[in-house]
C-alpha positions as a Markdown table, in Angstrom:
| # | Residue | x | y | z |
|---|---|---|---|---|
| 1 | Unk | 0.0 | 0.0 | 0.0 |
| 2 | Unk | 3.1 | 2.2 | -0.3 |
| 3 | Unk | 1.1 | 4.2 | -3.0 |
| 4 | Unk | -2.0 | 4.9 | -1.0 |
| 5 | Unk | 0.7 | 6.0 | 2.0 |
| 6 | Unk | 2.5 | 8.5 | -0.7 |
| 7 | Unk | -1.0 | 9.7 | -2.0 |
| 8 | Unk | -2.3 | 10.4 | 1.7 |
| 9 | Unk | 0.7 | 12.3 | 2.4 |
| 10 | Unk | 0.4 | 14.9 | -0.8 |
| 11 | Unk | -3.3 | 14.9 | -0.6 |
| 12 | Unk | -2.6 | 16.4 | 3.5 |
| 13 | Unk | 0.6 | 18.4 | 2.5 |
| 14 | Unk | -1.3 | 20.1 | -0.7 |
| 15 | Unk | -2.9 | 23.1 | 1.1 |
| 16 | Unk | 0.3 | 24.3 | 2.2 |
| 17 | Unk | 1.2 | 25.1 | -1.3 |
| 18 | Unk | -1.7 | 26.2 | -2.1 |
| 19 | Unk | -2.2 | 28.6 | 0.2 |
| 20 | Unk | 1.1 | 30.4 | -0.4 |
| 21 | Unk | -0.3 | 30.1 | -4.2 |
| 22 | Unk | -3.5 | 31.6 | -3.6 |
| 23 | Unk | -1.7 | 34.5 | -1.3 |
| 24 | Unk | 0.5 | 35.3 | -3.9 |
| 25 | Unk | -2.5 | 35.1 | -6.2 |
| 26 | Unk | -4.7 | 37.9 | -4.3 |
| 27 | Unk | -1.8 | 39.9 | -3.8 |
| 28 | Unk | -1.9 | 40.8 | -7.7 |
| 29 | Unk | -5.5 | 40.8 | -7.7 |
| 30 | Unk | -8.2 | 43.6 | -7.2 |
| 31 | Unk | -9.4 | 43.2 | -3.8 |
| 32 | Unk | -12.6 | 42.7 | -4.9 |
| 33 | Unk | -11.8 | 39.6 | -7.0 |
| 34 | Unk | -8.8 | 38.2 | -4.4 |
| 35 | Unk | -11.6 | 38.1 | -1.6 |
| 36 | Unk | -14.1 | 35.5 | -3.5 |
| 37 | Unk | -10.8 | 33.1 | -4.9 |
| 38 | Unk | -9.0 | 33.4 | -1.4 |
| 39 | Unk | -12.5 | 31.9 | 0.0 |
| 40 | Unk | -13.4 | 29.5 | -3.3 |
| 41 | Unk | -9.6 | 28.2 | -2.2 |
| 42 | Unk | -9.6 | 27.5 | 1.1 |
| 43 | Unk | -13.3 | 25.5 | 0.8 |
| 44 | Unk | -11.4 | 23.5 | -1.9 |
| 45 | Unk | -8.5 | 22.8 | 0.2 |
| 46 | Unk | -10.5 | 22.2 | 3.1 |
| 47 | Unk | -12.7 | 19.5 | 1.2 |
| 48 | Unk | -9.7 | 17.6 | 0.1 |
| 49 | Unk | -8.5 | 16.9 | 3.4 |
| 50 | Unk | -11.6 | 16.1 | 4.6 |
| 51 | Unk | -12.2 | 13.6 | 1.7 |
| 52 | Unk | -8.9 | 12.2 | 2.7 |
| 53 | Unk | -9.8 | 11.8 | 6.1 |
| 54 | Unk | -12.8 | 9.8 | 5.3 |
| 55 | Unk | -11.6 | 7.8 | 3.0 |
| 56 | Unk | -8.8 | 6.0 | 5.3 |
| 57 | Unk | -11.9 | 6.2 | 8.2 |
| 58 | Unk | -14.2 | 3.9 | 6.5 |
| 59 | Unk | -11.5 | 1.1 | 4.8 |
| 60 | Unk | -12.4 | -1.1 | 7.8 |
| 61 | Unk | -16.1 | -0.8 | 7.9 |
| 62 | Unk | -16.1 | -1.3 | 4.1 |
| 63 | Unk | -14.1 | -4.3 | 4.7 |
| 64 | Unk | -17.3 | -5.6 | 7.2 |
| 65 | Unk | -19.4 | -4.6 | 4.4 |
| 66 | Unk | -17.9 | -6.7 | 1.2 |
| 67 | Unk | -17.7 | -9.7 | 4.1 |
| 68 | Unk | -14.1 | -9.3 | 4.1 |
| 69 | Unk | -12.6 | -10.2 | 7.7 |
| 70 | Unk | -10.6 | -8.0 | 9.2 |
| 71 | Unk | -7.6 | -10.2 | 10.0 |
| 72 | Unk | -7.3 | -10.4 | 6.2 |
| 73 | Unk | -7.1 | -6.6 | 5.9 |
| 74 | Unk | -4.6 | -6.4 | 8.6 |
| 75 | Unk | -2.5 | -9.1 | 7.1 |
| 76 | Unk | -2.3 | -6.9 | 3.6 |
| 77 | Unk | -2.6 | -3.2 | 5.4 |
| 78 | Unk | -1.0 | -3.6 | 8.7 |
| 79 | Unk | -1.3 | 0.2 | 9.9 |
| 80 | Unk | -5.0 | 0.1 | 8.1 |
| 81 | Unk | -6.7 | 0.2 | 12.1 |
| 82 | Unk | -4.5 | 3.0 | 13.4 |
| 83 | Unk | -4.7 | 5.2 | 10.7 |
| 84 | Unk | -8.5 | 4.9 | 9.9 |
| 85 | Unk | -8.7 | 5.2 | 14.0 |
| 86 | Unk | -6.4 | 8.9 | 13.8 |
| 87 | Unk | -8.8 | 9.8 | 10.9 |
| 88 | Unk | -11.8 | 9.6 | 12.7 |
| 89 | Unk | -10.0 | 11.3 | 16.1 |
| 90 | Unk | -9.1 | 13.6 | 13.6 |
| 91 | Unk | -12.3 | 14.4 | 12.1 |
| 92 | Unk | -14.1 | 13.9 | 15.9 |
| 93 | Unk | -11.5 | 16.8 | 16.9 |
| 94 | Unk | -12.8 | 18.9 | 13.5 |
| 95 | Unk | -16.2 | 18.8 | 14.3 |
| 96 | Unk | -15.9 | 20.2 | 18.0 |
| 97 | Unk | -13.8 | 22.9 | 17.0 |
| 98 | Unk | -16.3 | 23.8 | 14.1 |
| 99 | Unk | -19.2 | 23.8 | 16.3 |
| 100 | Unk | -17.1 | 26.1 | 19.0 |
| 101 | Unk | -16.4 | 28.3 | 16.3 |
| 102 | Unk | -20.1 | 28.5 | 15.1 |
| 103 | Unk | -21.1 | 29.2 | 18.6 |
| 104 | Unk | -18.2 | 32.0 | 19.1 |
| 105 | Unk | -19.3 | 33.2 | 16.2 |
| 106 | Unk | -23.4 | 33.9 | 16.9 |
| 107 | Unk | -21.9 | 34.6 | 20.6 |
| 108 | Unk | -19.5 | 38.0 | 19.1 |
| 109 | Unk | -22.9 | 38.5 | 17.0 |
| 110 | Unk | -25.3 | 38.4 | 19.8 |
| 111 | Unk | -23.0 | 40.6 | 22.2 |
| 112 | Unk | -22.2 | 43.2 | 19.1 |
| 113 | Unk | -26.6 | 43.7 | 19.3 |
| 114 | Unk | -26.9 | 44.1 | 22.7 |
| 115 | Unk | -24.4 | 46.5 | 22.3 |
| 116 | Unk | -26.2 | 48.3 | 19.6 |
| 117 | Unk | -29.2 | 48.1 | 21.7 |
| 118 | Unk | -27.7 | 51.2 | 23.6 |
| 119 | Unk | -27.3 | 53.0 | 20.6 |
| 120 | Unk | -29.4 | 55.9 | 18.6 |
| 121 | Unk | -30.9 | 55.2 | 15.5 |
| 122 | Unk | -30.1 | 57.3 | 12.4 |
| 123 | Unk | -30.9 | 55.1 | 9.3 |
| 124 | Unk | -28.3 | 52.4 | 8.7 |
| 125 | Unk | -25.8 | 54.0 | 11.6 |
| 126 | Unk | -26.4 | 53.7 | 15.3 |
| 127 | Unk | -24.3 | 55.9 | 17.7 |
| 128 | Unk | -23.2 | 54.2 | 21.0 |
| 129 | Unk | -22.4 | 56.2 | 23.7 |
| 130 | Unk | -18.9 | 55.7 | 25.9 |
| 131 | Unk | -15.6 | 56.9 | 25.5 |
| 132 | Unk | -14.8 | 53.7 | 24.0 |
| 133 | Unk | -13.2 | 54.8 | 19.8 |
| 134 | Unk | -14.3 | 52.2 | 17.5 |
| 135 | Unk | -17.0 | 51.6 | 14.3 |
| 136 | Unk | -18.0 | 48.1 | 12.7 |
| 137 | Unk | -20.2 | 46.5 | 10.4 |
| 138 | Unk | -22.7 | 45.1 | 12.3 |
| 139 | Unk | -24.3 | 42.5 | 10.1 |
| 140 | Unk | -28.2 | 41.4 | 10.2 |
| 141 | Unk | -29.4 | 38.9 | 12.7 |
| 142 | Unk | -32.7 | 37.4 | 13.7 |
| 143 | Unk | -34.7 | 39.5 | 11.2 |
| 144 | Unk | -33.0 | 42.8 | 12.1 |
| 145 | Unk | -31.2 | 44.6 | 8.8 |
| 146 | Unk | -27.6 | 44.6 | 9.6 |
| 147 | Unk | -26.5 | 48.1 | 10.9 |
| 148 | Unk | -23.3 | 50.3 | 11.4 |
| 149 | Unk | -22.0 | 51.2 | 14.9 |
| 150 | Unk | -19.9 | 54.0 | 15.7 |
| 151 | Unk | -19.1 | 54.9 | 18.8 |
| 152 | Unk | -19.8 | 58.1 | 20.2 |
| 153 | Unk | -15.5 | 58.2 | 20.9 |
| 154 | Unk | -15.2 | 57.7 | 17.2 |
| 155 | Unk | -17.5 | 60.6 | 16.4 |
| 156 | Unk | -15.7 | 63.1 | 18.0 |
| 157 | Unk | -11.9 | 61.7 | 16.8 |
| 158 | Unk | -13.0 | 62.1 | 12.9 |
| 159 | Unk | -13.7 | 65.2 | 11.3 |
| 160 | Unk | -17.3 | 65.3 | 9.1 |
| 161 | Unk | -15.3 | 64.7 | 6.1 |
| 162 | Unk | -13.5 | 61.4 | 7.6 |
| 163 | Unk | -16.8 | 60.3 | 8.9 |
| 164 | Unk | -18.4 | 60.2 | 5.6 |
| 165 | Unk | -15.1 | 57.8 | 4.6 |
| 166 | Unk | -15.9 | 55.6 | 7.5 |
| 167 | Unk | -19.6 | 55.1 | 7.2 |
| 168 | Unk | -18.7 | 54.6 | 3.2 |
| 169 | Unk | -16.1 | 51.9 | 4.6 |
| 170 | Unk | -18.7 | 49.7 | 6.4 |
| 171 | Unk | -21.4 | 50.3 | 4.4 |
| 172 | Unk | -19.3 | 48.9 | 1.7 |
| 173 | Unk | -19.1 | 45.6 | 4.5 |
| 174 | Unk | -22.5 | 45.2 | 4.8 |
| 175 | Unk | -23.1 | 45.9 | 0.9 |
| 176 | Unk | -20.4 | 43.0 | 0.0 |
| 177 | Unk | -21.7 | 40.6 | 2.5 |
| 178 | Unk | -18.1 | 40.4 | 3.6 |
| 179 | Unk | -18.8 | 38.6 | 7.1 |
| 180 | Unk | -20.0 | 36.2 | 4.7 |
| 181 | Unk | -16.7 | 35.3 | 3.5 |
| 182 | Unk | -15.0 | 36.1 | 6.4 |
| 183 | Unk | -17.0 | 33.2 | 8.5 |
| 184 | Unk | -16.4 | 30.6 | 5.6 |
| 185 | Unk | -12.7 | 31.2 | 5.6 |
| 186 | Unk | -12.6 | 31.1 | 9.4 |
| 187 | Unk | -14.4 | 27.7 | 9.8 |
| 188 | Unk | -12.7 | 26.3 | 7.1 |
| 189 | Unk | -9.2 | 27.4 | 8.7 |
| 190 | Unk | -10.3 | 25.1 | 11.3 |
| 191 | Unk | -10.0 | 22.0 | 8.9 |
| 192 | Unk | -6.3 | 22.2 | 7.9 |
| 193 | Unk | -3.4 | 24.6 | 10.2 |
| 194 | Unk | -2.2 | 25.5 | 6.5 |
| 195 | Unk | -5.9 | 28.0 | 6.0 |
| 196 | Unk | -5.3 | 29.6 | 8.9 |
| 197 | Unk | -2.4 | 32.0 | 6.5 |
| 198 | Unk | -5.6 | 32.5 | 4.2 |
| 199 | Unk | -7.9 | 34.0 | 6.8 |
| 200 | Unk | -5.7 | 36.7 | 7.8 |
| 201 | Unk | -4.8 | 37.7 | 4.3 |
| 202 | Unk | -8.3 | 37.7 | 3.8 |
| 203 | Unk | -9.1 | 40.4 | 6.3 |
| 204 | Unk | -6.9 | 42.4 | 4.5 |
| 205 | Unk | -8.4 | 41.9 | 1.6 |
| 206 | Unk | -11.7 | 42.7 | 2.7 |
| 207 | Unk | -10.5 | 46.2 | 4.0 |
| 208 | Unk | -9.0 | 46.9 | 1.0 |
| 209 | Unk | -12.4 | 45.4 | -0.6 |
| 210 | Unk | -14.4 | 48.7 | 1.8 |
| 211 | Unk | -11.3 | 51.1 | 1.5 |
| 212 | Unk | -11.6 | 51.1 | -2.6 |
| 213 | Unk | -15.6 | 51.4 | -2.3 |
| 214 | Unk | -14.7 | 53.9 | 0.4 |
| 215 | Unk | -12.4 | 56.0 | -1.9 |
| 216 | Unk | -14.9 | 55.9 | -4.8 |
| 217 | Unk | -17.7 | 57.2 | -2.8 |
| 218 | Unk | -16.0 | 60.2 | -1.5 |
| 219 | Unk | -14.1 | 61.0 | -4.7 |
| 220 | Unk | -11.3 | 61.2 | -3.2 |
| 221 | Unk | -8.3 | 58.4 | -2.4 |
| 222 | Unk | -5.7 | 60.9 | -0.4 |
| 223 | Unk | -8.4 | 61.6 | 1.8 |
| 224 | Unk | -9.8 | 58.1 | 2.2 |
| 225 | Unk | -6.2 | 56.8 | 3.2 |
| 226 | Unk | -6.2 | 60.3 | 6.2 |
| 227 | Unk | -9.5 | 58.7 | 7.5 |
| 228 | Unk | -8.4 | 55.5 | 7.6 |
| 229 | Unk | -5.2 | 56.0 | 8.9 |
| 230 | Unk | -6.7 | 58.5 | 11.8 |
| 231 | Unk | -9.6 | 56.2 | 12.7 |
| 232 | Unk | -7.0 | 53.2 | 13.1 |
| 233 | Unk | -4.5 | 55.9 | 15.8 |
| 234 | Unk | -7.4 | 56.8 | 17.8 |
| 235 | Unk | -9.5 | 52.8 | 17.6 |
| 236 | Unk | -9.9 | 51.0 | 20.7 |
| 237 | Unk | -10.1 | 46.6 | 20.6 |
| 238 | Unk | -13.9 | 47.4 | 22.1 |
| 239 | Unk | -16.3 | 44.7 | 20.3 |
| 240 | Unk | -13.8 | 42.3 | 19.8 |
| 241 | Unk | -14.1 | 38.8 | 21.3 |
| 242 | Unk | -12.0 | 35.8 | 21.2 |
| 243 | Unk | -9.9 | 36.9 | 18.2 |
| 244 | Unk | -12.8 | 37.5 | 16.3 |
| 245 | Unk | -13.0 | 41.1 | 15.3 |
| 246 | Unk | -15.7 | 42.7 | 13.5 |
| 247 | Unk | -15.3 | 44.0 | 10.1 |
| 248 | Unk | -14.0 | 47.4 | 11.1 |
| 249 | Unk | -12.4 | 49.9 | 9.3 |
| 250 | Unk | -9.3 | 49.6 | 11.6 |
| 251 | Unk | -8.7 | 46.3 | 11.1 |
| 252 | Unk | -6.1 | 44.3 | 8.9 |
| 253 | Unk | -2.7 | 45.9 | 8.6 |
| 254 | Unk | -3.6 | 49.4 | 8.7 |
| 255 | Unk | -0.2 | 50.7 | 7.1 |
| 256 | Unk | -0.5 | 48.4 | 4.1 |
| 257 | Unk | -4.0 | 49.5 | 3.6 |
| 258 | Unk | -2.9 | 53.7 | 3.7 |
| 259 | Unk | -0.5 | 52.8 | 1.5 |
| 260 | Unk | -2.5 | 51.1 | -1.0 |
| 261 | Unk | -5.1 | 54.1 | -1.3 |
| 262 | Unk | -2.0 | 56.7 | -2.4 |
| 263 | Unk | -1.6 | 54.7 | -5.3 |
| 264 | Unk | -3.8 | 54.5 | -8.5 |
| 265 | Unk | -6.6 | 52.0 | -8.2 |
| 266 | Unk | -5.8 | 48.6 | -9.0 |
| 267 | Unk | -7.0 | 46.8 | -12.2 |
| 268 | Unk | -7.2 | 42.9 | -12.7 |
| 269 | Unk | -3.9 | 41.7 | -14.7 |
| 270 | Unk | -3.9 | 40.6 | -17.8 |
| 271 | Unk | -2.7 | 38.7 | -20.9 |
| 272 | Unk | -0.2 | 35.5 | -20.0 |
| 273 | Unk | 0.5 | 37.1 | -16.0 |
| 274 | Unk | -3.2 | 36.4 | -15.6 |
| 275 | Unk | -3.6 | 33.2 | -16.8 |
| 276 | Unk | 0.0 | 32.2 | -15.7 |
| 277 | Unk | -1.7 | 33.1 | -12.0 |
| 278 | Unk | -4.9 | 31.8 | -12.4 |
| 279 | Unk | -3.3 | 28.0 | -13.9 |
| 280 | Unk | -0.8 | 28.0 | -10.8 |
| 281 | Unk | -3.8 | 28.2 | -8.5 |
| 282 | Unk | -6.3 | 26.2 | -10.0 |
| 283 | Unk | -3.6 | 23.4 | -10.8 |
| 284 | Unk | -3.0 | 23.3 | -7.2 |
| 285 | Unk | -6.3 | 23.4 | -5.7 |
| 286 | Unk | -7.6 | 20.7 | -8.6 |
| 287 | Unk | -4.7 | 18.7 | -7.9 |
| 288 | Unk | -5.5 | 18.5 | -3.7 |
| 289 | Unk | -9.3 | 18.0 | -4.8 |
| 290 | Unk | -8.5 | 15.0 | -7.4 |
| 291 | Unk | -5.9 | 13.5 | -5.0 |
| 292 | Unk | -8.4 | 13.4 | -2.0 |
| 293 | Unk | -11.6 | 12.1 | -4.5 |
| 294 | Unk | -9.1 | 9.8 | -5.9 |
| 295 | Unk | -8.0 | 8.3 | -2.5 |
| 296 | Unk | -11.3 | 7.9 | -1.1 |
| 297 | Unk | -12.6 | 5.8 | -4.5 |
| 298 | Unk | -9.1 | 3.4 | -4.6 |
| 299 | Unk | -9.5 | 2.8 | -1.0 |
| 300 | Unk | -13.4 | 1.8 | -1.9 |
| 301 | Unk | -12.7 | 0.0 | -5.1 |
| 302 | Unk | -9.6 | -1.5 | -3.4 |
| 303 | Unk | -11.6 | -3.3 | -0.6 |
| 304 | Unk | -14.3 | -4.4 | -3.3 |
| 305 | Unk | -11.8 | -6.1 | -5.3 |
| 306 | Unk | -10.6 | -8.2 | -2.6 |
| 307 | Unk | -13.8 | -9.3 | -0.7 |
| 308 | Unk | -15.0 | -10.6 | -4.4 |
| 309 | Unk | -11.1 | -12.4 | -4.7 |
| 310 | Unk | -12.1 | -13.6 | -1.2 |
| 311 | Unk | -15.4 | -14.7 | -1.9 |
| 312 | Unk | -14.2 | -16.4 | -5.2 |
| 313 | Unk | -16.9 | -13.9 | -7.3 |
| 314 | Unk | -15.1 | -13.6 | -10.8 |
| 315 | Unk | -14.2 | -9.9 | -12.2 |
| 316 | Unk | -14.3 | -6.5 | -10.1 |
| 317 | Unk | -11.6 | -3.3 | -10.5 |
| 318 | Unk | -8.5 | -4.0 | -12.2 |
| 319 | Unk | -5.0 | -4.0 | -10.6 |
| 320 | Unk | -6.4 | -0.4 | -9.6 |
| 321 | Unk | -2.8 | 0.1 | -7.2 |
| 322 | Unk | -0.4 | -1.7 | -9.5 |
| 323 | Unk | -0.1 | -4.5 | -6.4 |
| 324 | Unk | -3.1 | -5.4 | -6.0 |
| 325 | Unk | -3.2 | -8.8 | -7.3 |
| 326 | Unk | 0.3 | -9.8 | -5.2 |
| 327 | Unk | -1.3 | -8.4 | -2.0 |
| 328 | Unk | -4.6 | -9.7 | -2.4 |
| 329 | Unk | -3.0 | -13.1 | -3.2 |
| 330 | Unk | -1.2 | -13.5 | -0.1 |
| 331 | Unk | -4.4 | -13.4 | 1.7 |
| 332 | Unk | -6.8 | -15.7 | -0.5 |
């Protein structure tokens, strides 16, 4: 089974490649086309190792399934038990720390609205009182349109001219979705360590996402990148839980962000730089997604093969590992 060992092994060590494709990606990208292929990446990536993960979890109870006993798979597949039982310890320890995320996540939501609660209405915007400086996109929950919150602190830091940049900024949040995204890329960071590099490069895109909407609703980029830059000096960390922040206009590196605004607006690449960008990536990504499919069907069509050997039924899958007939010999 030494191929099935080398497969499992590429098909786990692929998102690490790919996410250092995708971020290189996105970096030549518009931010408003690197925030949908960051996310479209990392629910790839995450579904190959998943597939991965099932398919070594369920070679023994195909094995009970074809009739095939399990001393017979041991004696071909010695490590078949301990791998399919890290799989499933694996995928056990996956699904906890999704549902802890889901329920940090509605948790941050639910706190962020009762915070609002103390806030005055005006439209889309609600004013908070406190000394506390921060504004976020506050997005829509239990039939209640999402919102924008802006501290009172925050008010009184921007002039009426950087206000206008900030609303634009979050509005631009709520317009796109973006928590959207943002939660997709998070949970599916949980999967593999490897996503975790896409979900911060992903908040920066986002920012960038509401800084360019931002710029094109004032008119003006030099003063979008002042009202950034002066709403991130005088921000506080107040609605931020768990590492989870809000979409906020102070989040992300803020530096990177200025400094993208005093330049001309980015346009999409194109000619061969594109496609050279866009065949890296998808090659990648496909290549994780085929390599995970592919395991979980040889492992399948693998244990068919040898319960009909066993069972002395003629036909079934060719020598589908290029061994198969030697191994399945010993046993028969």
């Amino acid at each position: 089974m030494t191929y099935v060992l080398v497969l499992i092994v590429l098909t786990l060590a692929i998102p690490w490649g790919g996410t250092v494709i995708a971020r290189r990606l996105a970096g030549g990208l518009p931010p408003r086309w690197a925030c949908p292929m960051l996310t479209g990446a990392a629910v790839l990536l995450a579904g190959g190792t998943i597939s991965t993960l099932i398919g070594l979890f369920h070679v023994p109870f195909l094995a009970s399934l074809e009739h095939l006993p399990l001393a017979q798979v041991l004696e071909v597949w010695p490590a078949v038990v301990p791998l399919a039982g890290a799989a499933g310890a694996v995928m056990l320890v996956q699904a906890v720390l999704l549902v802890r995320r889901l329920v940090q996540h509605r948790l941050l939501l639910k706190r962020a609205w009762l915070l609002a609660d103390e806030g005055v209405g005006d439209g889309d915007v609600l004013v908070v009182p406190g000394s506390d400086v921060d504004a976020f996109a506050l997005p829509g929950y239990r039939g209640r349109s999402g919102r924008v919150v802006v501290t009172s602190g925050m008010v009184r830091s921007l002039k009426e001219g950087e206000r206008e940049v900030l609303l634009a900024h979050e509005r631009a949040h709520l317009a796109g979705r973006h928590h959207l995204l943002s939660a997709v890329v998070d949970l599916a960071a949980v999967v593999h360590p490897a996503l975790r590099s896409l979900r911060a490069a992903l908040v920066f895109h986002l920012e960038r996402w509401a800084d360019e909407d931002a710029a094109a609703t004032v008119g003006d980029r030099r003063a979008a990148a002042v009202a950034i830059a002066r709403a991130a000096l005088a921000g506080t960390s107040h609605g931020r839980v768990a590492g989870y922040p809000l979409l906020s206009a102070t989040s992300g590196p803020v530096p990177q962000r200025v400094e993208a605004l005093l330049l001309p607006e980015p346009v999409a690449p194109r000619g061969p730089a594109r496609r050279a960008g866009v065949t890296a990536l998808a090659g990648t990504v496909a290549g994780g997604a085929v390599a995970a499919l592919a395991l979980a069907y040889g492992l399948h069509e693998y244990v068919e093969y040898a319960a009909r050997q066993l069972i002395g039924v003629p036909g079934g899958c060719s020598s589908l590992w290029g061994v198969v007939d030697t191994l399945v010999g010993s046993g028969g």
